[in-house]
LUMBALUM-911443 format. One record per residue (C-alpha): residue number from 1; residue in one letter; x, y, z. Coordinates in Angstrom, 3 decimals. Layout:
<atoms>
bakol = NUM	pati = A	x = X	y = Y	z = Z
...
</atoms>
This chain:
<atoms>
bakol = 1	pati = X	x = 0.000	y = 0.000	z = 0.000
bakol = 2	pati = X	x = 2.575	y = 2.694	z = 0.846
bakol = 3	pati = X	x = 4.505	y = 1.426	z = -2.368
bakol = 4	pati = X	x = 1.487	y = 2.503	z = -4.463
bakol = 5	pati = X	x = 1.176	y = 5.704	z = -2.520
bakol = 6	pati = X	x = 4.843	y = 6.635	z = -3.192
bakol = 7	pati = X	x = 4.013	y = 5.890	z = -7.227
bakol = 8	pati = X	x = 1.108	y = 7.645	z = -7.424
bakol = 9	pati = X	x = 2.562	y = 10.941	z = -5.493
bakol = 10	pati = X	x = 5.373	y = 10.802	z = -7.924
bakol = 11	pati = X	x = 3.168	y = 10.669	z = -10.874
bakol = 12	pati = X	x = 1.002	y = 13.611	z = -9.937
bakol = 13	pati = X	x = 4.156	y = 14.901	z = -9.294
bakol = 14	pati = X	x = 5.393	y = 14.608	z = -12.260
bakol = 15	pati = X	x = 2.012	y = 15.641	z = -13.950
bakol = 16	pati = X	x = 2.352	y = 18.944	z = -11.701
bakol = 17	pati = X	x = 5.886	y = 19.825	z = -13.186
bakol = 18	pati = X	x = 5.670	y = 18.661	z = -16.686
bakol = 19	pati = X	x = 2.027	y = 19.394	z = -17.903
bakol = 20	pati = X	x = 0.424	y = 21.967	z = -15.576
bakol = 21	pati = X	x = 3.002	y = 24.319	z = -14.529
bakol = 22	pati = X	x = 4.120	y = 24.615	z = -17.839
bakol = 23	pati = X	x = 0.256	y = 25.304	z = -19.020
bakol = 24	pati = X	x = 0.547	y = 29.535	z = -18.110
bakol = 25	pati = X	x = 3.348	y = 30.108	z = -20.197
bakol = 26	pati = X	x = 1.669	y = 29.800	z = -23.162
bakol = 27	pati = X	x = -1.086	y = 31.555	z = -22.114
bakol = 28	pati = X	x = 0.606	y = 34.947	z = -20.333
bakol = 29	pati = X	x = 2.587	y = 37.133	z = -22.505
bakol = 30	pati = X	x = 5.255	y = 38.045	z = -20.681
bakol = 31	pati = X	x = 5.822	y = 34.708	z = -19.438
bakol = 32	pati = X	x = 5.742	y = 33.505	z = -23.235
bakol = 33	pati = X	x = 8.157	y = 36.122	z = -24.118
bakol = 34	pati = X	x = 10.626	y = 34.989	z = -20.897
bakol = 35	pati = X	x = 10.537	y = 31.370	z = -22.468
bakol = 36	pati = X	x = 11.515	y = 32.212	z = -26.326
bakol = 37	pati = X	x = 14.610	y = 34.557	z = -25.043
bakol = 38	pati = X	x = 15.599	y = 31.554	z = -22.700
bakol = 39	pati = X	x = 15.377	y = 29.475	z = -25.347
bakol = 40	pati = X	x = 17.039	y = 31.104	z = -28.432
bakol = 41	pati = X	x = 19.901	y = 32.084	z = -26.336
bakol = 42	pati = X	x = 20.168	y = 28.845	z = -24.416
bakol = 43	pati = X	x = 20.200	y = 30.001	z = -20.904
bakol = 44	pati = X	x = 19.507	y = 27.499	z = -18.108
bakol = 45	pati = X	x = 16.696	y = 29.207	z = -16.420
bakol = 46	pati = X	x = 17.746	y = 28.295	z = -12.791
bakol = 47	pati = X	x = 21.433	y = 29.654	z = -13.204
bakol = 48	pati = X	x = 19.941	y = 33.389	z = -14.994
bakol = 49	pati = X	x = 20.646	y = 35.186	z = -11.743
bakol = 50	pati = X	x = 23.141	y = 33.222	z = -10.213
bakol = 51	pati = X	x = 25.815	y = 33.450	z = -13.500
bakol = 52	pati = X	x = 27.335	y = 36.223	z = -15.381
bakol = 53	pati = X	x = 25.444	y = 36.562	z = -18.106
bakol = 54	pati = X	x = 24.873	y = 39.574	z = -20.038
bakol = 55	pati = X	x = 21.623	y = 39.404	z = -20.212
bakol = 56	pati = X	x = 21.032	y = 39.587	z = -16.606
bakol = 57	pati = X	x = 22.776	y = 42.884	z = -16.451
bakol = 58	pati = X	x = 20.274	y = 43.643	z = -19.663
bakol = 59	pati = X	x = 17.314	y = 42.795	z = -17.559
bakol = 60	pati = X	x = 18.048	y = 44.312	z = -14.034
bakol = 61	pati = X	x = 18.282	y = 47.566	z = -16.555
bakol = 62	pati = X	x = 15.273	y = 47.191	z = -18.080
bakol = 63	pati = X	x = 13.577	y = 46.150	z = -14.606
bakol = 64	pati = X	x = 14.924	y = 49.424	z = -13.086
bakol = 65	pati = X	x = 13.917	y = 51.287	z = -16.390
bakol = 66	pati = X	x = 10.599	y = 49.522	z = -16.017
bakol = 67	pati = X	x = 10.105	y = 50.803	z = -12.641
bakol = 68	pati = X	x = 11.471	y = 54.716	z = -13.022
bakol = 69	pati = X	x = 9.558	y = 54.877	z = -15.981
bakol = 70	pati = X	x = 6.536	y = 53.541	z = -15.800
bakol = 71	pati = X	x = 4.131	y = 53.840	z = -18.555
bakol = 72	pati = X	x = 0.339	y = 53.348	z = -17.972
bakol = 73	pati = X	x = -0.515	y = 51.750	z = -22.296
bakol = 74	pati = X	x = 1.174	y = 48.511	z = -21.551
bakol = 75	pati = X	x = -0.450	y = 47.837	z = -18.378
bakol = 76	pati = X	x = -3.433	y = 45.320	z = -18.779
bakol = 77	pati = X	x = -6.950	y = 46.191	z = -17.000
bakol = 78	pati = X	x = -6.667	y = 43.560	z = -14.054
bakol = 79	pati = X	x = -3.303	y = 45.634	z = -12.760
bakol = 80	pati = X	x = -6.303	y = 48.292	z = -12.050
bakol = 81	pati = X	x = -8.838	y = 46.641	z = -10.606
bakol = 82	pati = X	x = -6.468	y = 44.508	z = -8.291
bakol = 83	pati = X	x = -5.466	y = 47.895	z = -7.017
bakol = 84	pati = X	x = -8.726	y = 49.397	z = -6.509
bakol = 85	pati = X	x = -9.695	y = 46.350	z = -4.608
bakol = 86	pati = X	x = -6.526	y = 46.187	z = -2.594
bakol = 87	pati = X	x = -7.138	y = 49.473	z = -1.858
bakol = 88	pati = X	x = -10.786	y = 48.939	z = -0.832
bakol = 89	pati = X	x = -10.382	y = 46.826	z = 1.394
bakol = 90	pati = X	x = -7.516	y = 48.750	z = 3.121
bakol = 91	pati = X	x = -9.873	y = 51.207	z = 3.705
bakol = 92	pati = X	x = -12.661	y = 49.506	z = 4.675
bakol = 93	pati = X	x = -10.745	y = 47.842	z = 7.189
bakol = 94	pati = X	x = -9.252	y = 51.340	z = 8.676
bakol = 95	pati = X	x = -12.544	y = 52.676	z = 8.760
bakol = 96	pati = X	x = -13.653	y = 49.215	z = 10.876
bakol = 97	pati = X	x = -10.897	y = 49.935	z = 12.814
bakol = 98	pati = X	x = -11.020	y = 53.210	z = 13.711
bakol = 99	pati = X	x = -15.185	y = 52.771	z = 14.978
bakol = 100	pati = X	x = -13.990	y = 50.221	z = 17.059
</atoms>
């Protein structure tokens, strides 16, 4: 019994890493875009920011770029309303805060 345990836990294992998590990759552009530039320029994805690549010095610019200048036309909708309901509820709980 615990043998068939142990091989079905590393099947849905395996199901996890190969089939699922892969899944949002095709499906989110920027994630899409991440996997063609790791694969044309054959970079092992775990060793990106742990080697000296150039690219990594490429991307911590453009991340900082990114961030200085942000511009509002790329952004999709749900950025928006994830921060009006962030927000919301920050208030709502510092208004039910302060009446108690």
């Amino acid at each position: 019994m615990g043998f068939l345990r142990l091989c079905l836990a590393v099947t849905a294992l395996a199901l996890v890493v190969h089939v699922l998590a892969p899944m949002p990759v095709e499906h989110f552009g920027p994630m899409r875009d991440y996997a063609r530039v790791v694969r044309d320029t054959g970079i092992a994805p775990g060793a990106l920011y742990y080697s000296d690549v150039a690219q990594t010095n490429d991307a911590e610019m453009n991340n900082r770029d990114g961030i200085r200048y942000f511009v509002r036309r790329g952004v999709a909708p749900v950025v928006f309303v994830f921060l009006v309901g962030y927000f919301s509820v920050l208030l709502w709980a510092l208004i039910r805060q302060r009446k108690n």
